[in-house]
C-alpha positions as CSV (number, residue, x, y, z in Angstrom):
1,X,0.0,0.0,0.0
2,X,1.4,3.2,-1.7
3,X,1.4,6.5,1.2
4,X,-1.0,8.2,-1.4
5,X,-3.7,4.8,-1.3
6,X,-3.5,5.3,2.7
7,X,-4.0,9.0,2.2
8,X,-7.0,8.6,-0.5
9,X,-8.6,6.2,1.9
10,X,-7.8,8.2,5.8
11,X,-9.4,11.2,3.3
12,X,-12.4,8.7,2.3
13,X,-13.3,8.0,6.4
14,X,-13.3,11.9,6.9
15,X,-15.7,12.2,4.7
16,X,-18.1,9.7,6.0
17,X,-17.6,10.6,9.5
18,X,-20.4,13.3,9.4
19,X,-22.7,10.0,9.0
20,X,-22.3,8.7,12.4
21,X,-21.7,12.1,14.1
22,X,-25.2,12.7,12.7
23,X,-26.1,9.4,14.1
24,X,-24.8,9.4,17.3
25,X,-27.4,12.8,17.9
26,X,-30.5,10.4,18.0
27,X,-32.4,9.4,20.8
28,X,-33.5,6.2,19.8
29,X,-30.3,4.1,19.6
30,X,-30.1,2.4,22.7
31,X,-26.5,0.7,23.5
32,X,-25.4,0.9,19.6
33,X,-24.6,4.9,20.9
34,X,-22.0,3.4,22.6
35,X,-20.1,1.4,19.5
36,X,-21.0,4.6,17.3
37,X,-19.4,6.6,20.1
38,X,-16.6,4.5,20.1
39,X,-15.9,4.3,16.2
40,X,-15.8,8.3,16.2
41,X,-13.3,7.5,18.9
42,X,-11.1,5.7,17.0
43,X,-11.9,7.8,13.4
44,X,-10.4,10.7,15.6
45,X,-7.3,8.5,16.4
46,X,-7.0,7.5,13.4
47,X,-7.3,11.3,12.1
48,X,-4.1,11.6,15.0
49,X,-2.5,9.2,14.1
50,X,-2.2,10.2,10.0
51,X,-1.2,13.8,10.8
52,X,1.7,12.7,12.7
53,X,2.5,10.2,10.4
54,X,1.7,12.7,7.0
55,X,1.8,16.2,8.6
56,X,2.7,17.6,4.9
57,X,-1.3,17.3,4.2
58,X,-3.0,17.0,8.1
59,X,-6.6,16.6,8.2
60,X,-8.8,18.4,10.6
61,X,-9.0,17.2,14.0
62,X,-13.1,16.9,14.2
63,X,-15.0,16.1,17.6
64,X,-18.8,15.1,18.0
């Protein structure tokens, strides 16, 4: 895996992170809140992780 396929696809999960941000804000999931809550955990980790790794093109830091 090329740095520019792991950048494309780190990019790709930023983009869909809005999804469950949007999801975690209704009432009616029960315990799946807490697994959404916990992938945006990791999503921002990952996020961490890439701009240390890549800080030539970071990505926004983004919190629910």
């Amino acid at each position: 895996m090329t740095p520019e396929n792991i950048k494309a696809q780190v990019r790709a999960i930023v983009l869909k992170r809005q999804a469950l941000v949007q999801l975690s804000q209704q009432n009616n999931l029960g315990d799946l809140k807490i697994d959404v809550m916990q992938a945006l955990a990791e999503m921002d980790d990952l996020i961490q992780e890439f701009n240390r790794t890549f800080p030539d093109c970071a990505l926004p830091e983004l919190k629910p």
